[in-house]
C-alpha positions as CSV (number, residue, x, y, z in Angstrom):
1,X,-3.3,19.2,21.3
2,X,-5.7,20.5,18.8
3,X,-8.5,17.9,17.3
4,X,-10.4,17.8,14.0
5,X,-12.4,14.9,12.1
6,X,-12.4,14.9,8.1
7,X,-12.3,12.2,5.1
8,X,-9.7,12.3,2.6
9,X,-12.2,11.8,-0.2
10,X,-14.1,14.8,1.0
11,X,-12.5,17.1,2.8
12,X,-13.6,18.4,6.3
13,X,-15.6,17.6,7.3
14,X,7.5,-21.4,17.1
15,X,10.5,-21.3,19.2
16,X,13.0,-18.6,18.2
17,X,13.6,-17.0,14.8
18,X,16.6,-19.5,14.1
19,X,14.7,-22.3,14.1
20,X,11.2,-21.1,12.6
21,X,12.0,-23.5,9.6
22,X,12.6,-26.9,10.8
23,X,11.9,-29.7,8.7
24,X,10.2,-31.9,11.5
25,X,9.9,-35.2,9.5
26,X,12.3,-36.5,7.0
27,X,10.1,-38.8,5.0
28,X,9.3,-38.4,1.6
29,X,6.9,-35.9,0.3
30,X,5.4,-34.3,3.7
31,X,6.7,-31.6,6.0
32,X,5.1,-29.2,8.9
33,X,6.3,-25.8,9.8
34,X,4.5,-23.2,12.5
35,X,4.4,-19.5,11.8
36,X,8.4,-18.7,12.9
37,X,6.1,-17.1,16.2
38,X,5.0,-20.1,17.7
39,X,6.8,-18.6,21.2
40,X,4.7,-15.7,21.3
41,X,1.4,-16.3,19.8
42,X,-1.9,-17.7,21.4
43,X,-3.3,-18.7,18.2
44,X,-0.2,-20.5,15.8
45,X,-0.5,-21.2,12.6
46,X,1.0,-24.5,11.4
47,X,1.5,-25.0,7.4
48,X,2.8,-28.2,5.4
49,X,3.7,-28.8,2.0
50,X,4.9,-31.8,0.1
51,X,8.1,-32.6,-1.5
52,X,8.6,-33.7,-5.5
53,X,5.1,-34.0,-7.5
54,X,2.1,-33.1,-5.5
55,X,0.1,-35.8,-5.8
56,X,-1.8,-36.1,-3.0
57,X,-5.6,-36.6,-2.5
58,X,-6.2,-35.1,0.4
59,X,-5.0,-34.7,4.1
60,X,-5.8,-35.2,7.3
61,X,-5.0,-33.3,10.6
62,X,-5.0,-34.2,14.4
63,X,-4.1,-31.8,16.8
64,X,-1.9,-32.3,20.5
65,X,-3.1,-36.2,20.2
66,X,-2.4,-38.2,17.2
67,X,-5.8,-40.4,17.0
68,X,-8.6,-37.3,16.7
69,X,-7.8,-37.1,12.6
70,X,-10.0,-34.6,10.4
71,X,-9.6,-34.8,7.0
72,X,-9.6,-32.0,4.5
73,X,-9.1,-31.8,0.8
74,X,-5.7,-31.1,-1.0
75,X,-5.9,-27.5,-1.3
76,X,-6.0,-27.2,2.2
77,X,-2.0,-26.6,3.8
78,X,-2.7,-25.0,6.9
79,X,-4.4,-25.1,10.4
80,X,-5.0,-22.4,12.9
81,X,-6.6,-23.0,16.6
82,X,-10.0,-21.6,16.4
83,X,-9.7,-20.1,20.4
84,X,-6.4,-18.6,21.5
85,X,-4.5,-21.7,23.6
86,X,-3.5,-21.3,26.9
87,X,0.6,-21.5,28.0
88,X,1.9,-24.9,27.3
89,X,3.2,-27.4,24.6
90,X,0.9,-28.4,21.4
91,X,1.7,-30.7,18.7
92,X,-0.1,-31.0,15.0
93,X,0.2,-34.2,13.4
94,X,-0.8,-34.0,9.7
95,X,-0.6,-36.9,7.0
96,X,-1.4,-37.3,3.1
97,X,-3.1,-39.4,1.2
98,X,-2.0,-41.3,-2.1
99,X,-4.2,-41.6,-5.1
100,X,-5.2,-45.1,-4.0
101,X,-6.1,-44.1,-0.8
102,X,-3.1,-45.2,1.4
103,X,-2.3,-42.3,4.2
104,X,1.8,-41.5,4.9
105,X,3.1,-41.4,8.0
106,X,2.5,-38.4,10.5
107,X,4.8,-35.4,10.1
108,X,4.5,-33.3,13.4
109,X,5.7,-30.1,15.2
110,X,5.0,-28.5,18.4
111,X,4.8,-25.2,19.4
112,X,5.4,-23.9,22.7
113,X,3.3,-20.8,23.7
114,X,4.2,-18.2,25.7
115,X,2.8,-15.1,26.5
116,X,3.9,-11.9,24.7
117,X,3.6,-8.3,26.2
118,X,2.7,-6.0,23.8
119,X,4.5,-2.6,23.3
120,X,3.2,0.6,24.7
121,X,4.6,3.5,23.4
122,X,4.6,6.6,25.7
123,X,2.6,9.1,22.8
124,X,-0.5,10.2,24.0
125,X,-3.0,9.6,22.0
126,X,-1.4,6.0,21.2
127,X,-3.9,5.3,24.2
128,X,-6.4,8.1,24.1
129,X,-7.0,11.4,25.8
130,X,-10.3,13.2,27.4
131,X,-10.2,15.1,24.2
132,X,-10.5,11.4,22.1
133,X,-13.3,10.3,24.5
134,X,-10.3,8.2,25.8
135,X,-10.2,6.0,22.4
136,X,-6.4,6.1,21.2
137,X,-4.9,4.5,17.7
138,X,-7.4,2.1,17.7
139,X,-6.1,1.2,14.2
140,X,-2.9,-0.1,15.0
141,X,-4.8,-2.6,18.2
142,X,-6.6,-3.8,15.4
143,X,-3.6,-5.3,13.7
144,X,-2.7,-6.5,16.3
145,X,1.1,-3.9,15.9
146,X,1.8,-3.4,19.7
147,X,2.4,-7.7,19.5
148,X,4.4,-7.3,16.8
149,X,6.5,-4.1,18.6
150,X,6.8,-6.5,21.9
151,X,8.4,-9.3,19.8
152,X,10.6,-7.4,18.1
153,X,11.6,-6.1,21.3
154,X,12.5,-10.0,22.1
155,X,14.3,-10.6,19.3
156,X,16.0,-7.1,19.6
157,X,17.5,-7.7,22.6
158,X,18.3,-11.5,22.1
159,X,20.4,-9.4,19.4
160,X,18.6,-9.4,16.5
161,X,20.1,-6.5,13.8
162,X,17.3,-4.2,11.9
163,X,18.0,-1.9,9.2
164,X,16.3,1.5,8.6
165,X,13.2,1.6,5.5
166,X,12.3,4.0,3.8
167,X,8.9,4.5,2.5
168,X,7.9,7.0,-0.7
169,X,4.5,8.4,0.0
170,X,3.5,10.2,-3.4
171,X,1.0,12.5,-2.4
172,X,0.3,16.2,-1.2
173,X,4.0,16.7,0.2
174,X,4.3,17.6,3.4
175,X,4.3,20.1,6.1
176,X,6.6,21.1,9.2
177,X,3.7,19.6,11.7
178,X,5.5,18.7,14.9
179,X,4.4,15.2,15.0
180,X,6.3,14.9,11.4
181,X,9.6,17.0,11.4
182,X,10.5,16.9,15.2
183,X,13.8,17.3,15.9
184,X,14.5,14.2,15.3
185,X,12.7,13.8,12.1
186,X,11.3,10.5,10.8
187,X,10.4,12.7,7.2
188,X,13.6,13.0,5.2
189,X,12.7,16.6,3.6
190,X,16.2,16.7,1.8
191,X,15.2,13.6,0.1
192,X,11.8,14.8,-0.9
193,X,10.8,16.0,-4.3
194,X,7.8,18.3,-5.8
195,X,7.2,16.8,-9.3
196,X,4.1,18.7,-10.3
197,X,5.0,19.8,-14.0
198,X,2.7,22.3,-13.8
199,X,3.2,25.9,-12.0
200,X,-0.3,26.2,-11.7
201,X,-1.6,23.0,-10.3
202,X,1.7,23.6,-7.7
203,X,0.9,26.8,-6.4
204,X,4.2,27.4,-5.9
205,X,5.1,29.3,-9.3
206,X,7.4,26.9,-10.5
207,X,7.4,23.6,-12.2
208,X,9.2,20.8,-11.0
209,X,11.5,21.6,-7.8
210,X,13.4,20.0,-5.1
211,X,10.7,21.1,-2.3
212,X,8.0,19.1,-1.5
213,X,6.0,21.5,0.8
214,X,2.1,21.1,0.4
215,X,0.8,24.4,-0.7
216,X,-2.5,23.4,-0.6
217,X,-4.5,21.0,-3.1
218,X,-7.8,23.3,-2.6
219,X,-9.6,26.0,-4.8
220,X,-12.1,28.7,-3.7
221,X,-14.7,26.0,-2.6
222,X,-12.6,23.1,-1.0
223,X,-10.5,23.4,1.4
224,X,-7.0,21.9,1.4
225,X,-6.6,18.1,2.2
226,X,-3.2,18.2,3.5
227,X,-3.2,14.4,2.6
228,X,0.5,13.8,2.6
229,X,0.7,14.8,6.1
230,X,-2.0,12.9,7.5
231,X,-0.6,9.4,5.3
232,X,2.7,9.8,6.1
233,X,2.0,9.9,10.0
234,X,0.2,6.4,10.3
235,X,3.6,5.0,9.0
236,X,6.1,7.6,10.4
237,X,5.0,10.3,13.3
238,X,7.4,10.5,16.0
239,X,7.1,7.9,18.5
240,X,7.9,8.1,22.4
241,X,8.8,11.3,21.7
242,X,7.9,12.9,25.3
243,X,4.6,11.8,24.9
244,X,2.9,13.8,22.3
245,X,0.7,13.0,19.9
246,X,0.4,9.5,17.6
247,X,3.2,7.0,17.2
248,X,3.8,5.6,13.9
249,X,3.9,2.1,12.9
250,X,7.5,2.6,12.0
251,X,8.4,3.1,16.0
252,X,10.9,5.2,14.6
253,X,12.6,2.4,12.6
254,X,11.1,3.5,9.2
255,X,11.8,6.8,7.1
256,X,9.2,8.8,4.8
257,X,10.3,10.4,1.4
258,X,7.6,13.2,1.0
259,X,7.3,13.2,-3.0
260,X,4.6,16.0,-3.9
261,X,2.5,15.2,-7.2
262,X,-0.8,16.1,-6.0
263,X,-1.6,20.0,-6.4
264,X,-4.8,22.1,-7.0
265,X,-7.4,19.8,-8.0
266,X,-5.1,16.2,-7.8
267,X,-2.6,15.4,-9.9
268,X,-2.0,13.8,-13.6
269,X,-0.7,11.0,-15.0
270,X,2.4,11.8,-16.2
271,X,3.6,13.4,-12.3
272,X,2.3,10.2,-10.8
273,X,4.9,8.5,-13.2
274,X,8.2,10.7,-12.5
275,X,7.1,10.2,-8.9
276,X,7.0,6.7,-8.7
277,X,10.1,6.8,-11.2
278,X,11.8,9.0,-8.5
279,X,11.5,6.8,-5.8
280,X,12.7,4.2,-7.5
281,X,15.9,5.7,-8.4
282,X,15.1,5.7,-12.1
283,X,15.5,8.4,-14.5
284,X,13.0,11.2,-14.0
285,X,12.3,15.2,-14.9
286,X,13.9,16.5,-11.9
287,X,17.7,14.6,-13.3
288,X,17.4,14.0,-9.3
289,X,17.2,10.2,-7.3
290,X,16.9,10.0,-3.7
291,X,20.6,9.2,-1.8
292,X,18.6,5.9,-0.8
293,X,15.4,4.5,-3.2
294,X,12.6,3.9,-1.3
295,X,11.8,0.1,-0.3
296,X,8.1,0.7,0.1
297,X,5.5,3.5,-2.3
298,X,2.6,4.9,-0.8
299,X,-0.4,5.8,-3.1
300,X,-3.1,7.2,-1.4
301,X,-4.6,8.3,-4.0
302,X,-6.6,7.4,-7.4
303,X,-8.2,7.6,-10.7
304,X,-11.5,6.1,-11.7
305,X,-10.3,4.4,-15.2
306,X,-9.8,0.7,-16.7
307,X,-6.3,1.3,-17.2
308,X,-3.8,3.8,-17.4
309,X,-0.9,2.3,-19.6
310,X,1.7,5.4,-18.5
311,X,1.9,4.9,-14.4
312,X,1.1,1.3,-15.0
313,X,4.8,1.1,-16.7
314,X,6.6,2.8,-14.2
315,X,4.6,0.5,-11.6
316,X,5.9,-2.5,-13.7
317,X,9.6,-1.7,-13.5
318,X,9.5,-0.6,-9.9
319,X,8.2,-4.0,-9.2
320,X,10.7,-5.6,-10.9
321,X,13.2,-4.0,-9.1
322,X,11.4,-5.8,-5.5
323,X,10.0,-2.5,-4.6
324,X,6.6,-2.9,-3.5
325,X,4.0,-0.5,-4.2
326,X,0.6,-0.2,-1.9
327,X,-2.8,1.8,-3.4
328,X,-6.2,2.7,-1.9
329,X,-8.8,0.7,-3.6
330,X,-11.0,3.6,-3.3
331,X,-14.1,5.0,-1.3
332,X,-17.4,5.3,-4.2
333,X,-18.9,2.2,-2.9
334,X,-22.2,3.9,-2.5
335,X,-21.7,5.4,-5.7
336,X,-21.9,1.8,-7.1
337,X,-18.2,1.6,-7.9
338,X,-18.1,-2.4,-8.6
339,X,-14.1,-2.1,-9.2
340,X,-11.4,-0.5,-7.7
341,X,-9.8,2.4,-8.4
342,X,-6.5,2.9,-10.6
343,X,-3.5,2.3,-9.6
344,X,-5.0,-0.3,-7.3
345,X,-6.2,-1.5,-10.6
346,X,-3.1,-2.5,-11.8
347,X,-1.3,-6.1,-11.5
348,X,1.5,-4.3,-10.0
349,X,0.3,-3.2,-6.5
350,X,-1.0,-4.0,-3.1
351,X,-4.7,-3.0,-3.1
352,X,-5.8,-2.1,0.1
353,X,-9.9,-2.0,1.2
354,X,-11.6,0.2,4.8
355,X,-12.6,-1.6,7.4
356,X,-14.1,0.0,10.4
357,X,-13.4,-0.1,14.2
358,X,-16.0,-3.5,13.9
359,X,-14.3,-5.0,11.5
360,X,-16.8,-4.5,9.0
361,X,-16.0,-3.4,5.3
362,X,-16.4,0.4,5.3
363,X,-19.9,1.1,4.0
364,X,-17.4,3.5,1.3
365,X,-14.5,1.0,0.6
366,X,-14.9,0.2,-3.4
367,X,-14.9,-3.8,-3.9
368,X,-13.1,-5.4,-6.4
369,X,-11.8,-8.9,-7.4
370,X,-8.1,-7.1,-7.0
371,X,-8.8,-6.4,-3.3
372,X,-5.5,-8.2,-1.6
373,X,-6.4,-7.0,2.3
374,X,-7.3,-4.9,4.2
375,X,-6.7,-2.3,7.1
376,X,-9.0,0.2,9.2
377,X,-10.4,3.3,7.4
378,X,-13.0,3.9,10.0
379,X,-16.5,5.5,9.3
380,X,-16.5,9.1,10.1
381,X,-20.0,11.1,10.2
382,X,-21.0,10.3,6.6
383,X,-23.4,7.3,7.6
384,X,-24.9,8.5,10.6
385,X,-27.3,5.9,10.1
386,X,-25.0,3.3,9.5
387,X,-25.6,0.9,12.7
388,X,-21.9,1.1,13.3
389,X,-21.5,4.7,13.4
390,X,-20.9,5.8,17.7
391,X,-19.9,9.3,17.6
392,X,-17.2,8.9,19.2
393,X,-13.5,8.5,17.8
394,X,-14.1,5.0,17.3
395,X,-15.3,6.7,13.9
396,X,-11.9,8.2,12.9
397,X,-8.5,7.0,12.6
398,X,-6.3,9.6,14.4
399,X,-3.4,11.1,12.2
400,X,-1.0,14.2,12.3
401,X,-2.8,16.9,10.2
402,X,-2.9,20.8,9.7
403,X,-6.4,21.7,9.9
404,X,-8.5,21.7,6.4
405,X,-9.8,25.0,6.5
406,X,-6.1,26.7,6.6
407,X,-4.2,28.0,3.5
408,X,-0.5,27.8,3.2
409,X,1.7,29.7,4.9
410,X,0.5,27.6,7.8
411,X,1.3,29.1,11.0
412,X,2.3,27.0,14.1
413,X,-1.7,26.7,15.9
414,X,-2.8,25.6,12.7
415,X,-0.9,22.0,13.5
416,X,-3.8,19.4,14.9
417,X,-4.6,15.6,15.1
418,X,-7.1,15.0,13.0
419,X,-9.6,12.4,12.6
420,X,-9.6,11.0,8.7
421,X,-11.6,8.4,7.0
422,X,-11.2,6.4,3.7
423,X,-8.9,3.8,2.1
424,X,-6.0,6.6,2.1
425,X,-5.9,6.5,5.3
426,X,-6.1,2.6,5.5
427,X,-3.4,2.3,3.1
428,X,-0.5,3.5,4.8
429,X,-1.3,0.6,7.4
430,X,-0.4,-1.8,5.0
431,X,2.6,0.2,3.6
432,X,4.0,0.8,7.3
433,X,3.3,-2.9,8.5
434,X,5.4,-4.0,5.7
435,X,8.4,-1.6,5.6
436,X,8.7,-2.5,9.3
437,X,9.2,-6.4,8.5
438,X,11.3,-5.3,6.2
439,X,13.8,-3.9,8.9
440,X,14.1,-7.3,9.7
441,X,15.0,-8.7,6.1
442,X,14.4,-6.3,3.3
443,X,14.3,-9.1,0.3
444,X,10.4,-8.7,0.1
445,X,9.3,-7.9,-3.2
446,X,5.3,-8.0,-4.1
447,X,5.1,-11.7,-4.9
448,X,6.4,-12.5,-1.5
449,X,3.7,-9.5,0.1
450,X,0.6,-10.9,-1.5
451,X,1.8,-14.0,-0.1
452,X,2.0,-12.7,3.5
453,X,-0.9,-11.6,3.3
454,X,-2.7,-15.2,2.0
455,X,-0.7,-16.4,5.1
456,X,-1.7,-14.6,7.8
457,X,-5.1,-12.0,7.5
458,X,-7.8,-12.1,9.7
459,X,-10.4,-13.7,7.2
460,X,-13.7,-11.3,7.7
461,X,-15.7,-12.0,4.4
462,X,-16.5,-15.2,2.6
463,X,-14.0,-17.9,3.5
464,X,-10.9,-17.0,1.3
465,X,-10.4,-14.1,-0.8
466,X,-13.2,-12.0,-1.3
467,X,-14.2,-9.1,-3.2
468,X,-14.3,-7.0,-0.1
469,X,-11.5,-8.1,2.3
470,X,-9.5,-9.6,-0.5
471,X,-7.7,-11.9,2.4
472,X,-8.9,-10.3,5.1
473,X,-8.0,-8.0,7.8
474,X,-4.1,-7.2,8.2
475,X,-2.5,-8.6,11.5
476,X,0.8,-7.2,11.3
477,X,2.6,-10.1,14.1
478,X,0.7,-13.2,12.1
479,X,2.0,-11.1,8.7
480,X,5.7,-11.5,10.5
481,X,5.5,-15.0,11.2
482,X,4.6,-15.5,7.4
483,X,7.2,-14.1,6.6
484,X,9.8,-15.5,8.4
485,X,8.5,-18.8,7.2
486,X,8.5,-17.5,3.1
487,X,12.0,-16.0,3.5
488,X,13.6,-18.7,5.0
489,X,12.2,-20.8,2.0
490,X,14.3,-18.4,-0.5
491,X,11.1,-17.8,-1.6
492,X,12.5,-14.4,-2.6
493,X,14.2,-13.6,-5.6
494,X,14.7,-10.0,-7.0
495,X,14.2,-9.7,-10.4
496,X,15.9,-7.7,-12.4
497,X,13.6,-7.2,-15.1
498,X,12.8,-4.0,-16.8
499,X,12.1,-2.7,-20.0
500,X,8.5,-1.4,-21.9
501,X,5.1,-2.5,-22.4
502,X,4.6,-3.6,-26.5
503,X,5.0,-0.8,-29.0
504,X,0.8,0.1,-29.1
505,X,-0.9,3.6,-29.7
506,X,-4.2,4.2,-27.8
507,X,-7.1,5.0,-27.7
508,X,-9.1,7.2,-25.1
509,X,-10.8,5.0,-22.5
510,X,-14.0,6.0,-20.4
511,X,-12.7,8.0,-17.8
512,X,-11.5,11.6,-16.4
513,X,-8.3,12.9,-18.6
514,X,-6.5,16.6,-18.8
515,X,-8.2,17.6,-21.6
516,X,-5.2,19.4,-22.9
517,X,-2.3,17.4,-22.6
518,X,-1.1,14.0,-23.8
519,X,2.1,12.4,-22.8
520,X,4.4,11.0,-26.5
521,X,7.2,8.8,-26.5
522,X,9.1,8.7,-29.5
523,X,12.0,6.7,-30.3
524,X,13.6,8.1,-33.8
525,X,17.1,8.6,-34.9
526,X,16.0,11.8,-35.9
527,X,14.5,15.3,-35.0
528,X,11.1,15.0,-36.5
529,X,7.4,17.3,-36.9
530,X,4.9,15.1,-35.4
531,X,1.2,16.0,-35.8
532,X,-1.7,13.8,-34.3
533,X,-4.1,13.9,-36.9
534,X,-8.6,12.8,-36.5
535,X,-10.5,11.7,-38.5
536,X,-13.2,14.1,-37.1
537,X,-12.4,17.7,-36.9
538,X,-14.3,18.1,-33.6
539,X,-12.7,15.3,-32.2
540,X,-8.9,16.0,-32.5
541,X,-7.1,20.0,-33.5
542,X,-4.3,19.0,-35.3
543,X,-1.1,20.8,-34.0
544,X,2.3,20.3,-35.3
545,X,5.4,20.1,-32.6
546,X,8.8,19.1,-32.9
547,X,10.1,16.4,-31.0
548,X,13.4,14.4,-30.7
549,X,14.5,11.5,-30.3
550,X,14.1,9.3,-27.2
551,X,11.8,12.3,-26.0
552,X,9.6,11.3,-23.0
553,X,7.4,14.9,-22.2
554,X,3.8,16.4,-21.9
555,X,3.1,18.3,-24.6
556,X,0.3,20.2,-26.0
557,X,-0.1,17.7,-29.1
558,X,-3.7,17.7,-29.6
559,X,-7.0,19.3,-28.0
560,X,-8.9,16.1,-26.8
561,X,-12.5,15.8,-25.7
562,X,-13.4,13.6,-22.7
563,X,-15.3,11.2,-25.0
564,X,-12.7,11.5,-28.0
565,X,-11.2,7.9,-29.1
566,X,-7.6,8.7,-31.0
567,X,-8.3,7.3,-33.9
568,X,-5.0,7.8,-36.0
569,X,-2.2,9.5,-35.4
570,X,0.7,9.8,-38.3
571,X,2.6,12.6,-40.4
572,X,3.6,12.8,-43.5
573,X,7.6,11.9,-42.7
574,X,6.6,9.3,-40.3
575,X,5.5,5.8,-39.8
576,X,3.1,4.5,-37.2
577,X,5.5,2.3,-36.1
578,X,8.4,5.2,-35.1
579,X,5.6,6.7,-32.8
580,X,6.2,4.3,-29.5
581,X,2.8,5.2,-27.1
582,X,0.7,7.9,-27.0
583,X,0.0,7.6,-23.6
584,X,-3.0,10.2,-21.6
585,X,-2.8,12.3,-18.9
586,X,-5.5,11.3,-16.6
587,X,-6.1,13.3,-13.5
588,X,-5.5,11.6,-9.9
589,X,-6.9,12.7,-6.6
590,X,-6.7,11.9,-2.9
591,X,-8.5,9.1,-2.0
């Protein structure tokens, strides 16, 4: 096995599952409930609530005796052990307090801990080689995955049924590395799409097609990323497969869709948006949908703007429809990036923040008041002076890679594991960890996500959310216990909701766009000439085209600088009103 190291934003470089829910205490307004782990985990979590109107003053805990109470406040609905507990029995007792001061009566459950083996897969480098200074997937110890691959082992053969997941990663396509395509195959090529609009930025010499082979997202000065590779290996590389390479978080339970939007120099706006609409299963440019929608989207990738009203539609009505969609916050901290990226931006996603193999933020992981949680990015050879940078490969999460340098057609020794840094890289964590408790129950939708991850991540920053960690580390077999208990509350319904954002025209925000292309939407009975009109000449070339109605398309409508603000835009035959959005075509890159 071959090895490199690069970074994706530059380029080389308690009791059983049955019974997880039960309502110890029957009086009014207090119940207790453990994690739905409490067999298998050394440090439970127990969480109460309270029946009818909350209002309760405050609560009070004791724990395994029921006279050593500490009291807390009324936001306060959970207790975790602060040391891992050794094999035996352990009860919390927890009561409420009325307005007048008067506590209830004690409402209590006990766990039962026993120890869990963790799951070793047989890949090499799961564990580490000579070649990886003997440091395997570090990554996936760090959320704590083989635990969560023992128990549902357990549960597996106590005769638990999973279901396959499939999970969309919208990136750079993919390529035929081993590790990916195998025989067997954990990459569902039939089902994969290239939605780059553009022959140009494809490299392939056609527009929108069903193959979603990288080509190479490089130019004469950077070499190729081969991003989608590298992503979709965290979550899918072939696992126990003879013992090569990396094992996926998936343990070959979850699929990828490669969708390829990303060409030479990124992608735009509008192919992010028929990608994300293709995984979906919702009307798109190719007139294609996938045989099976993808339960989970992967975007590694970003754009640094407020807002980007196009994608942030499609990400709407994908959402609605319970799939959940996970983004890389973004890796310009030390360019003094105080916000995320876009789409992690959006009200729509899972934003996903570095950390390193110390479980510090990544000294490049962007902060942001959207932050939900985060997963290991690693450090790479960028901060050598960074006090947690080893040289070693506790540096670099290991992934499935072609090596950077090469062009397309790549040849068979151009297939590597390489080392890659950044919140790409962290992000498919997160995206894996929750299409694979999704082949347990796959009712998830984001609301119940961002609620698993409140529950049950390691909390590294401030106490609570924070602008770095949002909730903290991801520990995928705490993150399963959360969300046995939020399922079995019916805590999950699927909206149906879809539909458009409010009838607007905008304006150009601060921020990177195609300068030749806008995306229009109108809705007219009619064939009509539309023609975007400025009220400066140098800020607007008018140009006539014909459009009809219903048409959703790029077109060349006006010449736009990168400063311009779209200050009116009407013809002669036509209203304001008939024009629905004029939405623009930002360009997105890896991450």
């Amino acid at each position: 096995m071959k090895f490199i190291k690069g970074i994706f934003r530059a380029v080389i470089i308690v009791s059983a599952l049955s019974d997880c829910n039960i309502i110890v205490s029957q009086m009014p307004g207090l119940f207790i409930k453990s994690t739905g782990l409490s067999d298998y985990e050394v440090r439970p979590t127990w969480f109460w609530e309270v029946y009818g109107p909350d209002l309760v003053a405050g609560f009070r805990y004791s724990f395994n005796v029921e006279d050593d109470w500490k009291e807390v406040d009324a936001s306060v609905r959970s207790f975790q052990p602060a040391a891992p507990l050794d094999v035996g029995t352990y009860t919390l007792h927890v009561q409420s307090q009325s307005a007048s001061g008067v506590w209830s009566r004690s409402a209590s459950e006990s766990v039962i801990v026993r120890i869990l083996s963790p799951y070793t897969p047989t890949d090499l480098l799961f564990t580490g080689t000579v070649a990886t200074d003997n440091i395997g997937q570090w990554s996936l110890e760090k959320i704590h995955l083989p635990e969560l691959w023992g128990y549902l082992k357990v549960l597996e053969d106590a005769g638990l049924q999973r279901s396959e997941v499939i999970v969309a990663v919208i990136d750079t396509g993919y390529t035929n590395h081993p590790d990916l395509i195998g025989p067997p195959t954990n990459l569902l090529i039939d089902q994969g799409y290239d939605l780059i609009a553009s022959p140009i930025d494809a490299e392939d010499g056609d527009g929108v097609d069903p193959d979603a082979t990288d080509e190479g997202d490089g130019n004469i000065s950077v070499d190729n990323s081969w991003h989608g590779s590298g992503v979709a290996s965290v979550i899918a590389a072939l696992s126990d497969n003879g013992g090569n390479g990396v094992a996926g978080i998936g343990l070959n339970s979850v699929k990828v869709i490669p969708i390829r939007a990303l060409g030479k120099n990124g992608g735009t706006t509008y192919d992010i948006a028929q990608s994300i609409r293709y995984a979906a299963g919702l009307p798109n440019d190719s007139g294609k949908v996938p045989d099976v929608v993808a339960k989970i989207i992967n975007l590694s990738i970003g754009a640094y703007v407020s807002s980007d009203p196009y994608v942030d539609e499609a990400l709407e009505a994908v959402a609605g429809m319970g799939i959940i969609v996970v983004a890389a916050a973004g890796n310009e901290r030390e360019d003094g990036k105080s916000e995320v990226a876009y789409p992690a931006l959006s009200d729509h996603v899972v934003a996903v923040a570095a950390t390193t193999y110390f479980d510090s933020i990544a000294p490049y992981s962007n902060p942001g008041d959207l932050v939900d949680v985060a997963a290991p990015g690693g450090i790479g050879d960028f901060f050598p002076s960074h006090l947690e940078y080893t040289n070693t490969w506790r540096d670099w999460v290991i992934a499935a890679s072609p090596k950077f340098e090469k062009t397309h057609p790549l040849i068979s020794d151009d297939y590597v594991y390489a080392g890659i840094v950044g919140t790409s890289i962290a992000t498919p964590h997160v995206a894996g960890v929750l299409a694979l408790l999704c082949t347990v129950d796959n009712r998830m939708d984001l609301a119940a996500a961002l609620e698993i991850f409140e529950r049950s991540s390691m909390d590294l920053g401030p106490q609570g959310k924070d602008r770095d960690f949002g909730h903290g580390l991801l520990h995928a077999l705490h993150a399963f216990g959360a969300y046995n208990v939020i399922r079995e509350e019916v805590l999950l319904p699927i909206s149906s909701k879809t539909g458009n954002p409010e009838l607007r025209l905008q304006s150009v925000p601060v921020g990177k766009i195609d300068e030749r292309h806008l995306i229009v939407r109108l809705h007219n009975e009619n064939t009509v000439s539309a023609k975007a009109l400025g009220h400066a000449a140098d800020v607007l070339t008018a140009k006539g085209v014909t459009l009809v109605s219903g048409h959703v398309g790029r077109d060349n409508l006006v010449q736009v600088n990168e400063a311009a603000n779209i200050q009116d835009v009407r013809e002669d035959l036509l209203t304001e009103e008939e024009v629905v959005a004029v939405f623009f075509n930002y360009r997105y890159f890896p991450l």
